[in-house]
VEXLUM-330204 format. One record per residue: residue number from 0; residue in one letter; x, y, z of N, C-alpha, C in turn. Coordinates in pm, whole numbers, plus 50000, padded with zeros to 5 digits. Example, Ala and Ser with C-alpha at 12.3 -4.5 7.8 and 13.67 -1.06 7.14 Angstrom:
2
pos 0&code a&n_u 51319&n_v 49431&n_w 50780&ca_u 51230&ca_v 49550&ca_w 50780&c_u 51320&c_v 49670&c_w 50780 .
pos 1&code s&n_u 51285&n_v 49775&n_w 50708&ca_u 51367&ca_v 49894&ca_w 50714&c_u 51290&c_v 50003&c_w 50787 .
END
This chain:
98
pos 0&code x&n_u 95161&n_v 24076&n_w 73140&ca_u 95200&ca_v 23991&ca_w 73251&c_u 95348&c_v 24010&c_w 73290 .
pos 1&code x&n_u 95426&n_v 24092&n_w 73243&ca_u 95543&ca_v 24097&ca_w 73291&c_u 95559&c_v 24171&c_w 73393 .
pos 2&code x&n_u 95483&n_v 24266&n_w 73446&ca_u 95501&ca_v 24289&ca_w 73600&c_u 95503&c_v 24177&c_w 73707 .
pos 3&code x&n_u 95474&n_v 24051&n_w 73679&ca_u 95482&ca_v 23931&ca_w 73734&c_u 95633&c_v 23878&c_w 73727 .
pos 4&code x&n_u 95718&n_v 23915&n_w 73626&ca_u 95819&ca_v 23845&ca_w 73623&c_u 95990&c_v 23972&c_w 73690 .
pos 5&code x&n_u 95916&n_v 24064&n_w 73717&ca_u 96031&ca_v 24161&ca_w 73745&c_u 96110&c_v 24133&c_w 73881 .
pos 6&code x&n_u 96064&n_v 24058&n_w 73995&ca_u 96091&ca_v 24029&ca_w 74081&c_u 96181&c_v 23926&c_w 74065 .
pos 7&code x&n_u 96197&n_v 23905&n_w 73973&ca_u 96239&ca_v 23756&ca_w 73943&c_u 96357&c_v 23749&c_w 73885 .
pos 8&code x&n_u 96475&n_v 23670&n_w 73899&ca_u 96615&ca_v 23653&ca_w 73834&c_u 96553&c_v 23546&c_w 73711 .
pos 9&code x&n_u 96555&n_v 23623&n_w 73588&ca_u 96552&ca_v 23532&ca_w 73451&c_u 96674&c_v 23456&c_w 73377 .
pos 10&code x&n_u 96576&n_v 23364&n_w 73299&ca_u 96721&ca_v 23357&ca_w 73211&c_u 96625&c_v 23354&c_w 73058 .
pos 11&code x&n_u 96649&n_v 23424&n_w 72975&ca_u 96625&ca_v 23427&ca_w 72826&c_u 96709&c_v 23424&c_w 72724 .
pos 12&code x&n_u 96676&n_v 23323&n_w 72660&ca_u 96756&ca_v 23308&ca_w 72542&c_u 96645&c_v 23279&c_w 72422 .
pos 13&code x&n_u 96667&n_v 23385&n_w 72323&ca_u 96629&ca_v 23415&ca_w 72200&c_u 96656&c_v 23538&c_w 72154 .
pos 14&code x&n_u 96632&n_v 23526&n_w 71984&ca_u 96710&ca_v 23665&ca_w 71913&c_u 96708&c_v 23755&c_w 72007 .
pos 15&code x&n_u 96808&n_v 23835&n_w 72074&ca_u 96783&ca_v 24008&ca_w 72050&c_u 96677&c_v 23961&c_w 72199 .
pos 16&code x&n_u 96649&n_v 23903&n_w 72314&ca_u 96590&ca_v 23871&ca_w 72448&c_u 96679&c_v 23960&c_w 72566 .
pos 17&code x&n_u 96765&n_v 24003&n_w 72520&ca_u 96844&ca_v 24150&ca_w 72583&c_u 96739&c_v 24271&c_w 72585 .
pos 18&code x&n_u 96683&n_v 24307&n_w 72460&ca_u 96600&ca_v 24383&ca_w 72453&c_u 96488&c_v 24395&c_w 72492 .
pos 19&code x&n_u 96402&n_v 24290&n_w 72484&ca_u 96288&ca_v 24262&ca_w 72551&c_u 96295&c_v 24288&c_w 72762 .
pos 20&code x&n_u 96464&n_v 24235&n_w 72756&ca_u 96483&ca_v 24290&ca_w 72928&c_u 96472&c_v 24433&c_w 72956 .
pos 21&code x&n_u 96564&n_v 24480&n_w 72853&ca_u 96575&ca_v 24610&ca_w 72885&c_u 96466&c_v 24699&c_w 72848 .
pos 22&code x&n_u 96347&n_v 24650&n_w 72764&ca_u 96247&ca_v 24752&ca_w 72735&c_u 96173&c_v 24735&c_w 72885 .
pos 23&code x&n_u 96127&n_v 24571&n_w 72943&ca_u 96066&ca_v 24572&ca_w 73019&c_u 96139&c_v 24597&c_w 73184 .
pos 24&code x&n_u 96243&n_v 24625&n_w 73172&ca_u 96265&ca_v 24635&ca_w 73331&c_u 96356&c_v 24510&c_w 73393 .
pos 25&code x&n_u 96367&n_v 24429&n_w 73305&ca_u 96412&ca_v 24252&ca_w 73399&c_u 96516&c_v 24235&c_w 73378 .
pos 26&code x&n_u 96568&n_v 24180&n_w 73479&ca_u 96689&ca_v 24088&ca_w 73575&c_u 96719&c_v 23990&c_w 73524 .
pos 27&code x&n_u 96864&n_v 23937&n_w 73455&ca_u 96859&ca_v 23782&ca_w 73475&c_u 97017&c_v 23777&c_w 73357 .
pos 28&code x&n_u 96957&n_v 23665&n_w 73309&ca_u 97064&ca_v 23627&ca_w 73229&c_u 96991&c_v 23597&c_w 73076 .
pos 29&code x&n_u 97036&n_v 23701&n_w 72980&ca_u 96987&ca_v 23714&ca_w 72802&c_u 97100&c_v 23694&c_w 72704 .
pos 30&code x&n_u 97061&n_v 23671&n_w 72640&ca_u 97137&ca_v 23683&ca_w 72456&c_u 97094&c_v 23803&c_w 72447 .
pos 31&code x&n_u 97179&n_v 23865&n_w 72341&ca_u 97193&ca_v 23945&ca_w 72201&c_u 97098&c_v 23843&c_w 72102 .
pos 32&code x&n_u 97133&n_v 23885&n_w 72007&ca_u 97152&ca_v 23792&ca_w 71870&c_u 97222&c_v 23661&c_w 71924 .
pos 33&code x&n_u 97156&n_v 23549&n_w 71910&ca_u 97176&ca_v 23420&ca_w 71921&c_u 97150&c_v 23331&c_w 71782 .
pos 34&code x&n_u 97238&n_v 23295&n_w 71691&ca_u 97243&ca_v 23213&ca_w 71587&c_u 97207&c_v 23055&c_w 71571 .
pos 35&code x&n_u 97130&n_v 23013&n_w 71557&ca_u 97060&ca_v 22894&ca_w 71617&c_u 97001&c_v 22826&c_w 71453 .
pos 36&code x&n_u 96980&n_v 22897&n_w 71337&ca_u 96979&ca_v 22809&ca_w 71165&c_u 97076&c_v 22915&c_w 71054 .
pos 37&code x&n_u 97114&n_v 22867&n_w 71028&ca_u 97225&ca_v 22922&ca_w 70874&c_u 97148&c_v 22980&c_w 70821 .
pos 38&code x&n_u 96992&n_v 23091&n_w 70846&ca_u 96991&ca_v 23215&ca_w 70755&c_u 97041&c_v 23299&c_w 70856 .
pos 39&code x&n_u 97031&n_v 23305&n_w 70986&ca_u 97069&ca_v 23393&ca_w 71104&c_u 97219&c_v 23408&c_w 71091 .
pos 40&code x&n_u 97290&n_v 23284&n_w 71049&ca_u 97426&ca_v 23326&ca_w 71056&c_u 97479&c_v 23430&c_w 70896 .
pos 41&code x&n_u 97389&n_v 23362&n_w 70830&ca_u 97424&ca_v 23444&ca_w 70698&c_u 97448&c_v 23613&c_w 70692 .
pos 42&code x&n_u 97304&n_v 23624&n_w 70776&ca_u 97244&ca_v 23790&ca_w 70810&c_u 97367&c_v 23833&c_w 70898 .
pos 43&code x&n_u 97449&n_v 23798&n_w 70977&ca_u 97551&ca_v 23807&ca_w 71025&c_u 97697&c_v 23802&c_w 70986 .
pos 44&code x&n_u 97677&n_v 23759&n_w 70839&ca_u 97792&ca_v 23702&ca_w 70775&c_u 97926&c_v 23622&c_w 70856 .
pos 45&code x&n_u 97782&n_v 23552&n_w 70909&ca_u 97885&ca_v 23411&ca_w 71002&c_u 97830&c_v 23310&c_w 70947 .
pos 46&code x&n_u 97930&n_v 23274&n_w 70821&ca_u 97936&ca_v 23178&ca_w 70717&c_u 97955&c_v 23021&c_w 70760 .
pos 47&code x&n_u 97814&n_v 22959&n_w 70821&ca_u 97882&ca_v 22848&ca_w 70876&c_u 97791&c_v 22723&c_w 70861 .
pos 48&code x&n_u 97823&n_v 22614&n_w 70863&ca_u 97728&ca_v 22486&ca_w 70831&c_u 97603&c_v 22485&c_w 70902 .
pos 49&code x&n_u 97527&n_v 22395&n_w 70865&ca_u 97417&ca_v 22354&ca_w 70935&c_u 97439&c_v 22292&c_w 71056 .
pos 50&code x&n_u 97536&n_v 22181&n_w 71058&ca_u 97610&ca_v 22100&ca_w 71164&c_u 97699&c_v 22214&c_w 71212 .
pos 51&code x&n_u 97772&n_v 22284&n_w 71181&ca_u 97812&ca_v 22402&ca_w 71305&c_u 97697&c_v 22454&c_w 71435 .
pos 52&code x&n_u 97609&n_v 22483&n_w 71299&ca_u 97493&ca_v 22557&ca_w 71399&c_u 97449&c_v 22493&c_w 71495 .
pos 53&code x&n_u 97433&n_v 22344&n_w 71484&ca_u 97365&ca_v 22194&ca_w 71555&c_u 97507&c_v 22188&c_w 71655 .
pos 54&code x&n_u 97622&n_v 22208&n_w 71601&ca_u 97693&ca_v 22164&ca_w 71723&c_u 97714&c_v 22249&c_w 71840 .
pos 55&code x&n_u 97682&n_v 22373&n_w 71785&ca_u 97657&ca_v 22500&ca_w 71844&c_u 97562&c_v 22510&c_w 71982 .
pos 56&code x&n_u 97463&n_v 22470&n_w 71904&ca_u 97301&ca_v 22488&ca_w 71967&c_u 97285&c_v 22328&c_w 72101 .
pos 57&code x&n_u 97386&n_v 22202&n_w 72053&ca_u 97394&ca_v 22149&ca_w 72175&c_u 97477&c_v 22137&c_w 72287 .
pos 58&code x&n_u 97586&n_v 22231&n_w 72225&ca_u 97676&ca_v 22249&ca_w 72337&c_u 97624&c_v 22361&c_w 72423 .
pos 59&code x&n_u 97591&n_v 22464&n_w 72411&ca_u 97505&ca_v 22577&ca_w 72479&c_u 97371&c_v 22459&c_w 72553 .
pos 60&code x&n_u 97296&n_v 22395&n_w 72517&ca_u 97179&ca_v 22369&ca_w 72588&c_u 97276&c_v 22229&c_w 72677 .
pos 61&code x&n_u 97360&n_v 22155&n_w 72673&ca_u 97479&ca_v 22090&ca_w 72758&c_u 97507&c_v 22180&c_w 72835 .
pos 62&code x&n_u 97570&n_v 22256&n_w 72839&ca_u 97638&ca_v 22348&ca_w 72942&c_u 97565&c_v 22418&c_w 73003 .
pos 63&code x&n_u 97429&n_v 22485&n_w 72951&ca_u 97338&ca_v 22531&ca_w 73049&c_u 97282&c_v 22429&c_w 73171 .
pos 64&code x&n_u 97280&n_v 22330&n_w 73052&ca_u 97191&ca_v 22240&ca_w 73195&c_u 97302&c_v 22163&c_w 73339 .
pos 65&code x&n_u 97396&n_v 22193&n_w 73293&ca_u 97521&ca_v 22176&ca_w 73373&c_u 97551&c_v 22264&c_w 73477 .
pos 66&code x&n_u 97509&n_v 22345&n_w 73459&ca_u 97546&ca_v 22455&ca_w 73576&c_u 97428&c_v 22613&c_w 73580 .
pos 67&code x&n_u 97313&n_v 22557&n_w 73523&ca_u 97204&ca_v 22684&ca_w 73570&c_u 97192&c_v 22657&c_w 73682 .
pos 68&code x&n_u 97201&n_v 22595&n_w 73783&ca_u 97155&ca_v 22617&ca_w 73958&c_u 97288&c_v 22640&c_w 73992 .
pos 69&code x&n_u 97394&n_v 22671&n_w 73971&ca_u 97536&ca_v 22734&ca_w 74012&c_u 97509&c_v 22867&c_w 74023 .
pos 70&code x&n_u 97547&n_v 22907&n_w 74149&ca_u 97529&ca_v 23089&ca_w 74147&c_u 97637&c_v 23182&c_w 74077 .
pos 71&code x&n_u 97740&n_v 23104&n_w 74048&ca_u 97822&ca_v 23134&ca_w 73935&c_u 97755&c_v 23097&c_w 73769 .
pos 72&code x&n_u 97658&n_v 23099&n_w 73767&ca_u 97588&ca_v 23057&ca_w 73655&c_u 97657&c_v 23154&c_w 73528 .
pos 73&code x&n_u 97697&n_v 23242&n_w 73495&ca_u 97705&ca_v 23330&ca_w 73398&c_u 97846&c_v 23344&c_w 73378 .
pos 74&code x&n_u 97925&n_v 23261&n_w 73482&ca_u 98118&ca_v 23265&ca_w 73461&c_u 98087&c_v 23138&c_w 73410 .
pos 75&code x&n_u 98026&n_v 23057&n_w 73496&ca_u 98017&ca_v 22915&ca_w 73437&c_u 98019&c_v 22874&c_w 73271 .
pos 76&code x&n_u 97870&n_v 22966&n_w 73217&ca_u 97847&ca_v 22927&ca_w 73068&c_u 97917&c_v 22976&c_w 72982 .
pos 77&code x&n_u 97959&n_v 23080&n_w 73049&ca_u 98029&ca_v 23164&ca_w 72919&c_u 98194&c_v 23131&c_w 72928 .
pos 78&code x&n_u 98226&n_v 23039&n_w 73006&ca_u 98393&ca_v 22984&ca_w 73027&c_u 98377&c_v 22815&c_w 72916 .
pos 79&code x&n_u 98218&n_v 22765&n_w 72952&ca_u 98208&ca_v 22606&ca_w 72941&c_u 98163&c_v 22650&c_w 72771 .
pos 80&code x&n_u 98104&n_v 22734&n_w 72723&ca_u 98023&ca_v 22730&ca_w 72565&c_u 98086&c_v 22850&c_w 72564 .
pos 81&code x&n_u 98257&n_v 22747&n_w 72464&ca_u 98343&ca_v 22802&ca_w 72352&c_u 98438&c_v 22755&c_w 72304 .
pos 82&code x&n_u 98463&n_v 22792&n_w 72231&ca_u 98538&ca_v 22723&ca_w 72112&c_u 98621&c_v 22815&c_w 72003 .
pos 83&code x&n_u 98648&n_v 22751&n_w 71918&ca_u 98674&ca_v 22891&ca_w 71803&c_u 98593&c_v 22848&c_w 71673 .
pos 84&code x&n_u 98486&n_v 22770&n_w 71679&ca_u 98386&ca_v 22788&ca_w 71589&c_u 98293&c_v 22947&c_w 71612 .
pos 85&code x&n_u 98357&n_v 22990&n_w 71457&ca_u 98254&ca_v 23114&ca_w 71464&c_u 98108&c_v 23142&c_w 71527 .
pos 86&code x&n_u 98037&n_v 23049&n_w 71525&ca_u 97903&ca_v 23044&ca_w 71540&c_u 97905&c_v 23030&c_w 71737 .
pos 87&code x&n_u 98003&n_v 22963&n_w 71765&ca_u 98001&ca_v 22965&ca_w 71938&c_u 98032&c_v 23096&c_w 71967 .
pos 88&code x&n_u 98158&n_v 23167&n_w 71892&ca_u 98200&ca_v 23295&ca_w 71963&c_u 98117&c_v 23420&c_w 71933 .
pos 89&code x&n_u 98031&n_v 23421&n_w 71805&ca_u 97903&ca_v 23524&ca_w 71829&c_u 97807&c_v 23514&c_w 71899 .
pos 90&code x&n_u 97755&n_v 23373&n_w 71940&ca_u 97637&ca_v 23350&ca_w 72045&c_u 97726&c_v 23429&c_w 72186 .
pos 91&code x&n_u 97842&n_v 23363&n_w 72179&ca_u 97877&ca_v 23405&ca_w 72345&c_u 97916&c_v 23510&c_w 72362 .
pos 92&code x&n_u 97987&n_v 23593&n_w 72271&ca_u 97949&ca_v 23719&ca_w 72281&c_u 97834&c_v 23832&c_w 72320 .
pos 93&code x&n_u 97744&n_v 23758&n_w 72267&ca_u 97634&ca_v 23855&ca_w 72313&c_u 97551&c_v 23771&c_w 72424 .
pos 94&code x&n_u 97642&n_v 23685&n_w 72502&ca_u 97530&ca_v 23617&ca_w 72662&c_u 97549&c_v 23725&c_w 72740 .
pos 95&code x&n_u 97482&n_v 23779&n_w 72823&ca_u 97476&ca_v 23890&ca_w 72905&c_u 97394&c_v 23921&c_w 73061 .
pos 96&code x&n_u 97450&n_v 23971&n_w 73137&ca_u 97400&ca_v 23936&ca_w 73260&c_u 97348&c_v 24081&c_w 73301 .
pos 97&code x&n_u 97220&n_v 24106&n_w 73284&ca_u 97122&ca_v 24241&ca_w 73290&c_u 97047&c_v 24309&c_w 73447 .
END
C-alpha cells in the first residue's frame, strides 16, 4: 500500500523511519534512530534515566502538536525540541526532512 502514500507529504517518527522513506520513495518529515526507553539509549551509549527519556518523549509530542500545520514545520521542531539533555540532542539530530 505504499504507492498510496507517495503523493503525499509524511511525517514518521519511529526507529530508523528515515529508512523505510528512503527504501520506499517518500516525502515528508522522519527520524533516524529515535530514543524513546533506556535500552535504546543504552545501545547508543546515551546513558540516561527513565524520566529523561519521559521528559524527552513529551516535549517532542508538545512541540509537534504545536506547530505540525506550520509550513515551517521542520525549523519549527527542531528549534522548539532541545535542550542539552543527551537524549533530546540525539533524537534531534537525526529529525530529517526527506
Amino acid at each position: 500500500m505504499v504507492y498510496l502514500l507517495r503523493e503525499k507529504k509524511l511525517i514518521g517518527i519511529w526507529c530508523h523511519a528515515n529508512e523505510f522513506f528512503e527504501k520506499y520513495g517518500l516525502k515528508g518529515f522522519s527520524s533516524s534512530m529515535f530514543i524513546s526507553e533506556r535500552g535504546e539509549g543504552m545501545c547508543y551509549e546515551i546513558n540516561a534515566t527513565q524520566e529523561q527519556i519521559d521528559y524527552s518523549n513529551n516535549l517532542f509530542a508538545t512541540e509537534l502538536n504545536k506547530c505540525i500545520d506550520d509550513e515551517n514545520f521542520y525549523q519549527l521542531i527542531k528549534e522548539s525540541y532541545n535542550g542539552d539533555d543527551p537524549v533530546i540532542q540525539f533524537n534531534n539530530e537525526g529529525l530529517l526532512v526527506l
